[in-house]
Backbone as CSV, one residue per row, in Angstrom:
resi,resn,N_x,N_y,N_z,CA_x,CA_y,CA_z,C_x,C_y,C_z
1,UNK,18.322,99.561,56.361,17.749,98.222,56.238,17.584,97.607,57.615
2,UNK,16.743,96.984,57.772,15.908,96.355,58.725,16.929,94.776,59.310
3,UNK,17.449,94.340,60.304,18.292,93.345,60.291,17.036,92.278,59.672
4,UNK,17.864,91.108,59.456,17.270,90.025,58.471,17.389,88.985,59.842
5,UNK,16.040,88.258,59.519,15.615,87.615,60.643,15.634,85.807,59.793
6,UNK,15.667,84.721,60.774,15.787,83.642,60.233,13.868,83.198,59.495
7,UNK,13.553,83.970,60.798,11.539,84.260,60.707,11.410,84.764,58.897
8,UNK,12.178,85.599,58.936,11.307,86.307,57.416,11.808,84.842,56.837
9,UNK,12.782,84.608,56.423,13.559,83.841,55.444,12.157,82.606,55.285
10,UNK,11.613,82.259,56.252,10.859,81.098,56.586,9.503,81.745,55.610
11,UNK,9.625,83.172,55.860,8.042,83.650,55.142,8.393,84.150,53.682
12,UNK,9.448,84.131,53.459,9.950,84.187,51.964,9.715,82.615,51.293
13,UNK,9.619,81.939,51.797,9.666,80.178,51.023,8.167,80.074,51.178
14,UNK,7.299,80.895,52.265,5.956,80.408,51.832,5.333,81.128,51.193
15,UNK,6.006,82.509,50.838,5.379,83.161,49.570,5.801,82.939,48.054
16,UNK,6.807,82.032,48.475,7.120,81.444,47.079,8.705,82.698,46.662
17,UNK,9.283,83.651,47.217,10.396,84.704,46.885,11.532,83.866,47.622
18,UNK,12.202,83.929,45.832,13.910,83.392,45.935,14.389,84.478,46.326
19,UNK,15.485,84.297,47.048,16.600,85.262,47.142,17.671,84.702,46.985
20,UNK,18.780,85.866,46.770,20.338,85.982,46.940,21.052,85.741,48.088
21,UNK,21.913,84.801,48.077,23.271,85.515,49.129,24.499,84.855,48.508
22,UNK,25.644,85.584,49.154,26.725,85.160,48.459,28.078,85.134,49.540
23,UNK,28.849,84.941,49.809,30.169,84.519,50.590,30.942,86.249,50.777
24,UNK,31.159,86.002,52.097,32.129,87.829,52.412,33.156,87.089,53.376
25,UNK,33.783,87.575,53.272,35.384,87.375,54.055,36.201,88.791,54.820
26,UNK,35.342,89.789,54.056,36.038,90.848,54.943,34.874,92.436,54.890
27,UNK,35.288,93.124,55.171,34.267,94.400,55.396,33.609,95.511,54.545
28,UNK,34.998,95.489,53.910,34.455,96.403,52.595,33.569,95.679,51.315
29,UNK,33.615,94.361,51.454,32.839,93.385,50.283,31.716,93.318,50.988
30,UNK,31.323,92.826,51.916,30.408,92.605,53.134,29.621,94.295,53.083
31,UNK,30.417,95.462,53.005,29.494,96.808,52.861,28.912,96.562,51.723
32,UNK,29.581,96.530,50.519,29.089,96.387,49.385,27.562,95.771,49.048
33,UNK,27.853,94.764,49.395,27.198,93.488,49.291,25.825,93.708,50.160
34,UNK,25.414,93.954,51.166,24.520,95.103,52.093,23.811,96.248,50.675
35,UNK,24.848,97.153,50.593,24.310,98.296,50.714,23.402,97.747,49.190
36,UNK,24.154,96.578,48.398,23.477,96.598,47.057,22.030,95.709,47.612
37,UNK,22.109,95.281,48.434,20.341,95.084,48.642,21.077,93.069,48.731
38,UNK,21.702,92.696,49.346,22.032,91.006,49.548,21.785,90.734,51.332
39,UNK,20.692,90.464,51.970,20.046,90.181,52.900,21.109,89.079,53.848
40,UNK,21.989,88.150,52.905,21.960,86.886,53.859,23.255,86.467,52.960
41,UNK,24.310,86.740,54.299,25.907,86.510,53.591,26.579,84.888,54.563
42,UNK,27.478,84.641,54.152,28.085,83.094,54.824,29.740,83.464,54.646
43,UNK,30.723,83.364,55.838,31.326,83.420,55.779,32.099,82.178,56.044
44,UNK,32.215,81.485,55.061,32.503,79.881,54.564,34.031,79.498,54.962
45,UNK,34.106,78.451,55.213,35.507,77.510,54.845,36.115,78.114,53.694
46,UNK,35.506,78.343,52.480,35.858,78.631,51.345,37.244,79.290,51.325
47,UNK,37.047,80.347,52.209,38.233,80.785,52.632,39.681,80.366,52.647
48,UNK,39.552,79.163,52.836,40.782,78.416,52.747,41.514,78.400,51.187
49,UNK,40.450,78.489,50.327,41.047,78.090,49.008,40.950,79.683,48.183
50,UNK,40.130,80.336,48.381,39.821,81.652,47.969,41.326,82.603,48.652
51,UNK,40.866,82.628,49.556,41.761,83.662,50.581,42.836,83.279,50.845
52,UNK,43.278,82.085,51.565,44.679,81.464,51.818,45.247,80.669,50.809
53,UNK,44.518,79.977,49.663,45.474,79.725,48.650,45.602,78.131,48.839
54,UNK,44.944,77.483,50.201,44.877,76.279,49.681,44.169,75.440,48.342
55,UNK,44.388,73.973,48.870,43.927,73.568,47.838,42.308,72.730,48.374
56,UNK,42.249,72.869,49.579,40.850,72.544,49.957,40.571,73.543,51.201
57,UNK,39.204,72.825,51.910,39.097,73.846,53.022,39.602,72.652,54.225
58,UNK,40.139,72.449,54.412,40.541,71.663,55.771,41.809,72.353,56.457
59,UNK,42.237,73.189,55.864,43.552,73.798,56.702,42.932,75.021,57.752
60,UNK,41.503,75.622,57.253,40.442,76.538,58.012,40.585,76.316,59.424
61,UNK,40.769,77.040,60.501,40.585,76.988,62.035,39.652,77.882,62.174
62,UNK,39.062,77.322,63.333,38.149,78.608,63.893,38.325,79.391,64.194
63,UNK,40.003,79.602,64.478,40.436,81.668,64.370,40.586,82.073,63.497
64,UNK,40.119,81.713,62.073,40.433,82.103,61.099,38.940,82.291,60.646
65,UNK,37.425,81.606,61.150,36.520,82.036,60.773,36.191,83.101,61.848
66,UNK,36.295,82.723,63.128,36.519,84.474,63.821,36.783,85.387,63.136
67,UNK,38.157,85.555,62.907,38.673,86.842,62.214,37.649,87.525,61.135
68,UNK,37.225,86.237,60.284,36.585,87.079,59.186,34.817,87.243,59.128
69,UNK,34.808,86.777,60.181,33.156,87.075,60.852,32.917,88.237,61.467
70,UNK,33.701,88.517,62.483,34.494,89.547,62.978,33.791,91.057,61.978
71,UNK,34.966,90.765,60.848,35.117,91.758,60.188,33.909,91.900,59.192
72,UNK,33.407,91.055,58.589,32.514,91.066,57.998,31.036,91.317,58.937
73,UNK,30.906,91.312,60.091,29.685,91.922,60.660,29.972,93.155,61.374
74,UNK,31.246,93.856,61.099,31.406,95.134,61.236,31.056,95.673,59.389
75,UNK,31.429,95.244,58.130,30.637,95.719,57.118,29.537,95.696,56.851
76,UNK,28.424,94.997,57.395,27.377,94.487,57.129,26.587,94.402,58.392
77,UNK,26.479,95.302,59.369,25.219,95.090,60.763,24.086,94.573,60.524
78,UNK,23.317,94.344,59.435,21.806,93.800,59.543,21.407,92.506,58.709
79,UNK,22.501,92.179,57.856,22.314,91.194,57.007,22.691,89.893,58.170
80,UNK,21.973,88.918,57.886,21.538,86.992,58.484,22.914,86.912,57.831
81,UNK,23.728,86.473,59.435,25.458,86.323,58.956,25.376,85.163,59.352
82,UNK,25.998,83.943,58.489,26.468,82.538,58.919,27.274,82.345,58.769
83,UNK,27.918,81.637,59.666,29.789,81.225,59.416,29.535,79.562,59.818
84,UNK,30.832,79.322,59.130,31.297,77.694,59.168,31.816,77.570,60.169
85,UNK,31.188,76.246,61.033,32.379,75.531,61.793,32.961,74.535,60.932
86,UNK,34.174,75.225,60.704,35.795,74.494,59.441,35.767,72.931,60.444
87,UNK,36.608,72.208,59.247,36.669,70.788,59.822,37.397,70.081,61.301
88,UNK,36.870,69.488,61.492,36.985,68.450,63.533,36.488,69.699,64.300
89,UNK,36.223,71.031,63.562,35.455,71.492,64.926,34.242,70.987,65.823
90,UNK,33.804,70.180,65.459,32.184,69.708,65.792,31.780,68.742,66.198
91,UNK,33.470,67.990,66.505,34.247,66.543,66.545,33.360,65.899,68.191
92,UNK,33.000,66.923,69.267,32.606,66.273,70.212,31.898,67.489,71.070
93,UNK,30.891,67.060,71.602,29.741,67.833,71.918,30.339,69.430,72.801
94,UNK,31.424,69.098,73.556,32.045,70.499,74.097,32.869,70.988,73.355
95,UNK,33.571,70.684,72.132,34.377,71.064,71.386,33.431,72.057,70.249
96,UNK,31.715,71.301,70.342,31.208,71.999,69.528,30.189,73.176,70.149
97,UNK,30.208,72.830,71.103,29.832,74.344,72.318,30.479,75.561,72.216
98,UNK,32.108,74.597,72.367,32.873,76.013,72.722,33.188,76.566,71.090
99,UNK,33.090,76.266,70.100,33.593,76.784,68.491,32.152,77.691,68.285
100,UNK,31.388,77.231,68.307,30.166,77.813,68.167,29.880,79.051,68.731
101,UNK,30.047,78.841,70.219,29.900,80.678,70.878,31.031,81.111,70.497
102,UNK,32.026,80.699,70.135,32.991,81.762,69.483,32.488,82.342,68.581
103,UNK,31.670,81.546,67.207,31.407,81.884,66.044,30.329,83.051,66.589
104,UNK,29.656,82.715,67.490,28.592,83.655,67.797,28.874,85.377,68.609
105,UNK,29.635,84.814,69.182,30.169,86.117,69.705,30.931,86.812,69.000
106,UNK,31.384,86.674,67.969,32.384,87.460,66.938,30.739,88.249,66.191
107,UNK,29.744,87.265,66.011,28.743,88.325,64.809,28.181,87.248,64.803
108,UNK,28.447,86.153,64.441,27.175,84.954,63.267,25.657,85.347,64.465
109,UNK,25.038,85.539,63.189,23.815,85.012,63.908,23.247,83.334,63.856
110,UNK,24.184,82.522,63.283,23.188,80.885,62.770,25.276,80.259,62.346
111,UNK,25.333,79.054,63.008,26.131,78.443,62.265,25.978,77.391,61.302
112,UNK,27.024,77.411,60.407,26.750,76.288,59.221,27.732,74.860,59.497
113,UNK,27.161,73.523,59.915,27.658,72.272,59.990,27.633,71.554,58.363
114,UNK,28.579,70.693,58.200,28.396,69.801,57.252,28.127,68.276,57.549
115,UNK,27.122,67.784,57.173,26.527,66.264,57.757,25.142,65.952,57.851
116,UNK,24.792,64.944,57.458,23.513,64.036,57.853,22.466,63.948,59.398
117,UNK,22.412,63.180,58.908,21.454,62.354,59.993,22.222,62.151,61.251
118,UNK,23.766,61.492,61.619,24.684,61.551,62.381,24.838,62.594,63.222
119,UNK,24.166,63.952,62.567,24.726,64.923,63.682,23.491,65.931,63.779
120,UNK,22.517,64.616,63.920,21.034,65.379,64.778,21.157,65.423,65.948
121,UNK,21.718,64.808,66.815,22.117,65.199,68.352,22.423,66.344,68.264
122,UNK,23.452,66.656,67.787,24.599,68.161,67.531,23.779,69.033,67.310
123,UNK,22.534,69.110,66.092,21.902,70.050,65.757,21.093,70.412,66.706
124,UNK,20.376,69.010,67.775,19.611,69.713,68.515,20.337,70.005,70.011
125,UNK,21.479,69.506,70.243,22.075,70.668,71.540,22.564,71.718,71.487
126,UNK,22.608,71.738,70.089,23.198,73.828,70.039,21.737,74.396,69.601
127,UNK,20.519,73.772,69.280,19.645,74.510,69.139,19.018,75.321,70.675
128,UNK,18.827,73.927,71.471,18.579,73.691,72.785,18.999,75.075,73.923
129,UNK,20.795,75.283,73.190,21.521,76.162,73.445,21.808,77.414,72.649
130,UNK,20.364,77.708,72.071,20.456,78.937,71.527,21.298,79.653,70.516
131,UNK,21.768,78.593,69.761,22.543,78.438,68.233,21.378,78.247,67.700
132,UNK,21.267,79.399,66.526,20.581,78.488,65.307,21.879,77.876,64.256
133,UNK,21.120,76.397,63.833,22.162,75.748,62.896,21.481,75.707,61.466
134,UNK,22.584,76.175,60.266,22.144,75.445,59.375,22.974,74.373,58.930
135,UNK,22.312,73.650,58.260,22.815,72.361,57.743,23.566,72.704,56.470
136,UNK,24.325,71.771,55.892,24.851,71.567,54.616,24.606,70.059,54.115
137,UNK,24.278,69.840,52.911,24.147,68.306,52.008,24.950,68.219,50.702
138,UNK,24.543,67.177,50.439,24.610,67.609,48.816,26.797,67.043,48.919
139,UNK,27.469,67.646,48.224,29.004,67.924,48.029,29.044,68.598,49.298
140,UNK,29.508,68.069,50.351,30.182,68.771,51.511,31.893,68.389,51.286
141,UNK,32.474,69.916,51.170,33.809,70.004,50.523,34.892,69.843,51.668
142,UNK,34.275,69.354,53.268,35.576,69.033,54.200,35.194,67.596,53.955
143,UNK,34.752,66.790,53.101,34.338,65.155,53.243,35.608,64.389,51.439
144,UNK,35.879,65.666,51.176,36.634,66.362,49.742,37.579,64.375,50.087
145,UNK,38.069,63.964,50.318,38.811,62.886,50.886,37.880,61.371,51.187
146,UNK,36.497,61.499,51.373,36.429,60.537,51.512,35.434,60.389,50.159
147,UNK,34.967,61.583,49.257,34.357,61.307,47.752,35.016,61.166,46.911
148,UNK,36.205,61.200,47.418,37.317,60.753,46.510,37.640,62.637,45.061
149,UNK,37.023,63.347,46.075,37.066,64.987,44.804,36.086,65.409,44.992
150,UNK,35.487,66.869,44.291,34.480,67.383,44.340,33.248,66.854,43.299
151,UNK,32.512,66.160,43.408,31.419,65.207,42.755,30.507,65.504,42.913
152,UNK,29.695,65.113,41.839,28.354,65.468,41.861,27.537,64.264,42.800
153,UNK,25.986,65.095,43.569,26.150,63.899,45.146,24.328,63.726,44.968
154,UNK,24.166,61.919,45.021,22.780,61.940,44.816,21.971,62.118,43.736
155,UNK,22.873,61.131,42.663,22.464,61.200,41.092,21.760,59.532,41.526
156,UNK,22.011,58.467,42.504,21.092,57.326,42.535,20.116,57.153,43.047
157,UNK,19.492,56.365,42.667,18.291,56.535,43.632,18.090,56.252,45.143
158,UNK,19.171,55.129,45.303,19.397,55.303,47.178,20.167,56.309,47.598
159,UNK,20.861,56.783,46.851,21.733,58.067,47.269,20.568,59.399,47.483
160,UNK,19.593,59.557,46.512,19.133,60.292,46.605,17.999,59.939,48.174
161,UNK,17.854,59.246,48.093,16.858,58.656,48.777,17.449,59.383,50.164
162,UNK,18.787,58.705,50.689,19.595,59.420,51.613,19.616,60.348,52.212
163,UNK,19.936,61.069,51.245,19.998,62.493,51.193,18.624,63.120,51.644
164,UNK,17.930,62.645,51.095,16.347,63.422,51.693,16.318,63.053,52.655
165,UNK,16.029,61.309,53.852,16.045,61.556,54.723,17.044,62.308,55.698
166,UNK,18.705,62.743,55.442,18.795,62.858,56.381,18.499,64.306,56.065
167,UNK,17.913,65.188,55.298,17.732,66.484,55.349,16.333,66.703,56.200
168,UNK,15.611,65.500,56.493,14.802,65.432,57.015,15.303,65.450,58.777
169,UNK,15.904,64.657,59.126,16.227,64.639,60.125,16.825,65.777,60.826
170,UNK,17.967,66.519,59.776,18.265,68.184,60.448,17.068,68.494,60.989
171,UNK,16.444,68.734,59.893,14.872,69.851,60.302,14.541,69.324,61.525
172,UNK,14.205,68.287,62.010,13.233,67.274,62.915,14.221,67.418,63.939
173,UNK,15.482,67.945,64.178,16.526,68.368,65.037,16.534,69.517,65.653
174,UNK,16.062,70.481,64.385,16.223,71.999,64.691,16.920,72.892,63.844
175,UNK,17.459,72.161,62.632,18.081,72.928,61.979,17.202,74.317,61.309
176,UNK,17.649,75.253,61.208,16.249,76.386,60.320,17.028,76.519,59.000
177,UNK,18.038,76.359,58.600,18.588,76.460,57.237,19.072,75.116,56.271
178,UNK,18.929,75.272,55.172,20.067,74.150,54.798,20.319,74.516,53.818
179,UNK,21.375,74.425,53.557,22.683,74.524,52.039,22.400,73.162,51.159
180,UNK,22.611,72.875,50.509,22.516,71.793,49.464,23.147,72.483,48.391
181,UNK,24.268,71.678,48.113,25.180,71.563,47.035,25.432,70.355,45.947
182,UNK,25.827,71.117,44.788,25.969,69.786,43.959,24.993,68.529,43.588
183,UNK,24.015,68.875,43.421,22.881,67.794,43.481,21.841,67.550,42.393
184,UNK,21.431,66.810,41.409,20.714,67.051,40.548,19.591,67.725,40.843
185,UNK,18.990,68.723,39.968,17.397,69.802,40.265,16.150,68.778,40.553
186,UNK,15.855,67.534,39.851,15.249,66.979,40.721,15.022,66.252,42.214
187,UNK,16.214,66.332,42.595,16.535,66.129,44.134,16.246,67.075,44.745
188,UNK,17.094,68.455,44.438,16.779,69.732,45.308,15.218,69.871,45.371
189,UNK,14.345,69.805,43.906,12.806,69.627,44.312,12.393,69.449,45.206
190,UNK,12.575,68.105,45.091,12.019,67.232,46.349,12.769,67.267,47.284
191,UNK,13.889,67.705,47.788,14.054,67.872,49.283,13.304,69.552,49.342
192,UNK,13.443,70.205,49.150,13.075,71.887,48.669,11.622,72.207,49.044
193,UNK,10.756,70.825,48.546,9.245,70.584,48.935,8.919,70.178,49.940
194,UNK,9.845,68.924,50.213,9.314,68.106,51.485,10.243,68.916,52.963
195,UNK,10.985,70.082,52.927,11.067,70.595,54.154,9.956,72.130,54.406
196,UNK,10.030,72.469,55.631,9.270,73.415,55.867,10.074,74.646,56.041
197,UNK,11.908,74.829,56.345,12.992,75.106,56.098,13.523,75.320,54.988
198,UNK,13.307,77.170,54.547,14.554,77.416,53.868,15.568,76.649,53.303
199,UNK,15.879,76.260,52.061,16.754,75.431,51.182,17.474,76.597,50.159
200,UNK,19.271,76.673,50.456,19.659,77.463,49.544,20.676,76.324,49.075
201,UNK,20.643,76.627,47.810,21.388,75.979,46.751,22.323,76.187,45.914
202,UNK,23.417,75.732,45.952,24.257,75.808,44.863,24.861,74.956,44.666
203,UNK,24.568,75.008,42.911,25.132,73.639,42.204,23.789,73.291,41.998
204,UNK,22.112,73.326,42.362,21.198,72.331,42.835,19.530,72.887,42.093
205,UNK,20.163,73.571,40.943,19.210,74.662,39.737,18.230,75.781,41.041
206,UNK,17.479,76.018,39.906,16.650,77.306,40.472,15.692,76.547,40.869
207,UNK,15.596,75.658,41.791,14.252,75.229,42.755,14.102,75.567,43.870
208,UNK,15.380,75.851,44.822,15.809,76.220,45.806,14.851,77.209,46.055
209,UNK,14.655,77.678,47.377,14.438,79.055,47.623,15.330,79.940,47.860
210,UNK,16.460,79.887,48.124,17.854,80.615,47.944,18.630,80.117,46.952
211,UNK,19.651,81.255,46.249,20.916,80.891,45.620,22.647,81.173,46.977
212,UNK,23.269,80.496,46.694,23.966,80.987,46.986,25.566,80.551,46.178
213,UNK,26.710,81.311,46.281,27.563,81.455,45.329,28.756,82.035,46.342
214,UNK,29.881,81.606,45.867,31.513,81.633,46.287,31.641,83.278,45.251
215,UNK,31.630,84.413,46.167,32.309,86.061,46.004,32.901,85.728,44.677
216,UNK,33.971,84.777,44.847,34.972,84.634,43.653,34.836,84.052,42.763
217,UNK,33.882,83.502,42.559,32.964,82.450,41.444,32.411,83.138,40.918
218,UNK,31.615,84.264,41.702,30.479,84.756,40.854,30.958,85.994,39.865
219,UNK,32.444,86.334,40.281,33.113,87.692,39.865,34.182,87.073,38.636
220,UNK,33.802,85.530,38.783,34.985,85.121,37.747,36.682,85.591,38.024
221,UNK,36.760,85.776,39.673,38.137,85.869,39.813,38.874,84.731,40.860
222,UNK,38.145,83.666,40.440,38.719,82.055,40.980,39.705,81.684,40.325
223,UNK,40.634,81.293,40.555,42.090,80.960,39.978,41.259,79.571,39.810
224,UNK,42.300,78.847,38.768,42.146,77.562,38.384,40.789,77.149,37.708
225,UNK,39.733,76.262,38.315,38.323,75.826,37.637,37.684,76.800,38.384
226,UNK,36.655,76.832,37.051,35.816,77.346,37.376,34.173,76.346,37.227
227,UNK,33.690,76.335,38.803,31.948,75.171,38.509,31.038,75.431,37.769
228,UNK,30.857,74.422,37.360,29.869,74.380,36.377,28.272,75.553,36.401
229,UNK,28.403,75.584,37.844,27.363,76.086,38.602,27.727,77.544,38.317
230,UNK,28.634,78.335,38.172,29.449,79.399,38.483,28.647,80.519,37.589
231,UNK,27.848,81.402,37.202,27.844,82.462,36.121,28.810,83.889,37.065
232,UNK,29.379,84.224,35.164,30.163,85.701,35.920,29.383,86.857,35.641
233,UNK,28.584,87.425,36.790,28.227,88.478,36.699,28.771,89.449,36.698
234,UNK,30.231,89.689,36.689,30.830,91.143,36.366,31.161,91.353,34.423
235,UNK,30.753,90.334,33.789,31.360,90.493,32.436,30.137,91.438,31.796
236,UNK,28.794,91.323,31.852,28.441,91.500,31.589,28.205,93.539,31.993
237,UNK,28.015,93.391,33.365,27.465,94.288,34.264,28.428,95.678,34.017
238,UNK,29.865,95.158,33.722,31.084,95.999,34.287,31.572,96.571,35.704
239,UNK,30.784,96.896,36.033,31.434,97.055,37.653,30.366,95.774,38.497
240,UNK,31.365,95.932,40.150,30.864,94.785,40.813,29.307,95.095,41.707
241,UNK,29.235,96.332,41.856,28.177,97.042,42.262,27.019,96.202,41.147
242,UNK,26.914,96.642,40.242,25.974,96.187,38.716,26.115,94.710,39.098
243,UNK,27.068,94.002,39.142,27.114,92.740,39.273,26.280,91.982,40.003
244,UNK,26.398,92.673,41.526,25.740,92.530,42.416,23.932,92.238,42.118
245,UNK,23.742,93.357,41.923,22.526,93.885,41.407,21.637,93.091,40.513
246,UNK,22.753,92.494,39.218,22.464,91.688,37.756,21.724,90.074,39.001
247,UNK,22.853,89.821,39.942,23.048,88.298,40.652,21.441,88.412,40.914
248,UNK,20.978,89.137,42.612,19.911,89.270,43.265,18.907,89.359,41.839
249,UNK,18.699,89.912,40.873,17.278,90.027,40.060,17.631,88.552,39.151
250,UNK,18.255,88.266,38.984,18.252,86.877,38.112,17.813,86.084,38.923
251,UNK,18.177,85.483,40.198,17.603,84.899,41.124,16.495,84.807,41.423
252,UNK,15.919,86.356,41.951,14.609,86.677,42.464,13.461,86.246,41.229
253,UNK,14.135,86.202,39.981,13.004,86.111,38.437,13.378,84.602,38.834
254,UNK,14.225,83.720,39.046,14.318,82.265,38.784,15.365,82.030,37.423
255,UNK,15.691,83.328,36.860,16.563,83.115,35.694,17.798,82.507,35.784
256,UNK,18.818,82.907,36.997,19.818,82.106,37.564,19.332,81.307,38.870
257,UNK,19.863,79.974,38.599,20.567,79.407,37.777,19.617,78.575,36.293
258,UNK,20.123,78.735,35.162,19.466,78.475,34.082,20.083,77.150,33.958
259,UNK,19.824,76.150,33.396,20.077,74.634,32.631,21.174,74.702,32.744
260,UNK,22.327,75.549,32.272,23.640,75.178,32.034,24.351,75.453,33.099
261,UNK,24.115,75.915,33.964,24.639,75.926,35.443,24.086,74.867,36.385
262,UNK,23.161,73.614,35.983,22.476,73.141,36.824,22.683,71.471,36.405
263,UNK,22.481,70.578,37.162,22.589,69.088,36.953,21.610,68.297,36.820
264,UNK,21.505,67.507,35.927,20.517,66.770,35.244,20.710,64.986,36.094
């Protein structure tokens, strides 16, 4: 396989082709996940609650998304690797220099920020500096404290309103990606339409031009809740290989995510 470029991703949204990606944390999932044909992996905060057992992602350091960037772009050489800068990394313009070429020099090709309009400066001095950034909207889960929980984000109409401009403003920064989480399907629409940027979604129905999904969500081996957003593709499939496989063609048809995974 051919490495995955941020360029195609851009010519996949103007031919109208959804794709897959899904969360890797280490090498042998990250091979997997490759060899079954998944272009574009994120090695998330998530980690914190998946892997270490917290109860949010704020305990995440950036040697801890090293490590598993690291390892996961030794399973996976050609797949579009993004990693999180975990929370106060991004806290001040050299703090977010120096987290960033870390993230980059371990493997990421693109890092993932969580925030608005507030951190279009940010987006455009690491662009400036040869970071690509993507954005996150929607439920950003290090903000988990000031939404008072994980909530659904941009069900009003100034909320929504919000939300579009500042997804506007990433782009108009430099961002080439954005995540959007948790968000009713008519929002994702219309932010989904009105950027010229790749929009992957979860939580945010099948409008998106990407899905994307938590490894352990999608395998149904998340301790505790499971999101609303969540289908288990191993029940059906039986092995995780099939699983894999079942995820990317439901996507690519628009079948996942269907109504009952999605917010009204």
């Amino acid at each position: 396989m051919k490495p995955t470029s941020i360029s195609q991703l851009r010519q996949w949204k103007q031919a109208g082709r959804k794709f897959a990606s899904i969360t890797a944390y280490d090498y042998s999932f990250a091979k997997l996940f490759a060899d079954e044909g998944i272009q574009v992996l994120l090695v998330g905060d998530s980690l914190g609650m998946t892997v270490q057992g917290h109860d949010s992602t704020l305990p995440v350091t950036v040697a801890d998304i090293v490590y598993h960037t690291q390892a996961v772009r030794r399973g996976a050489p050609n797949v579009l690797l993004l990693s999180d800068l975990p929370f106060m990394s991004y806290a001040t313009p050299q703090q977010t220099f120096d987290n960033a070429a870390q993230l980059m020099r371990a493997g990421a090709n693109m890092v993932k920020l969580e925030g608005g309009k507030w951190l279009a400066e940010t987006v455009k001095q690491l662009t400036e500096r040869a970071v690509p950034v993507c954005g996150h909207l929607g439920l950003t889960p290090q903000s988990v404290n000031i939404f008072g929980g994980y909530k659904i984000q941009g069900r009003e109409a100034a909320d929504a309103d919000r939300l579009l401009d500042d997804a506007l403003a990433l782009e108009a920064a430099g961002a080439q990606l954005l995540v959007l989480e948790c968000v009713p399907v008519a929002l994702a629409k219309r932010v989904t339409e009105a950027l010229s940027i790749p929009v992957i979604g979860i939580g945010a129905g099948n409008v998106t031009d990407g899905q994307i999904l938590v490894m352990h969500d999608a395998f149904a081996i998340t301790g505790g809740h499971i999101p609303k957003f969540a289908k288990n593709f191993l029940s059906d499939s039986g092995d995780i290989r099939s699983a894999v496989r079942q995820y990317i063609t439901e996507v690519e048809a628009g079948s996942y995510p269907a109504e009952e995974h999605s917010f009204q």
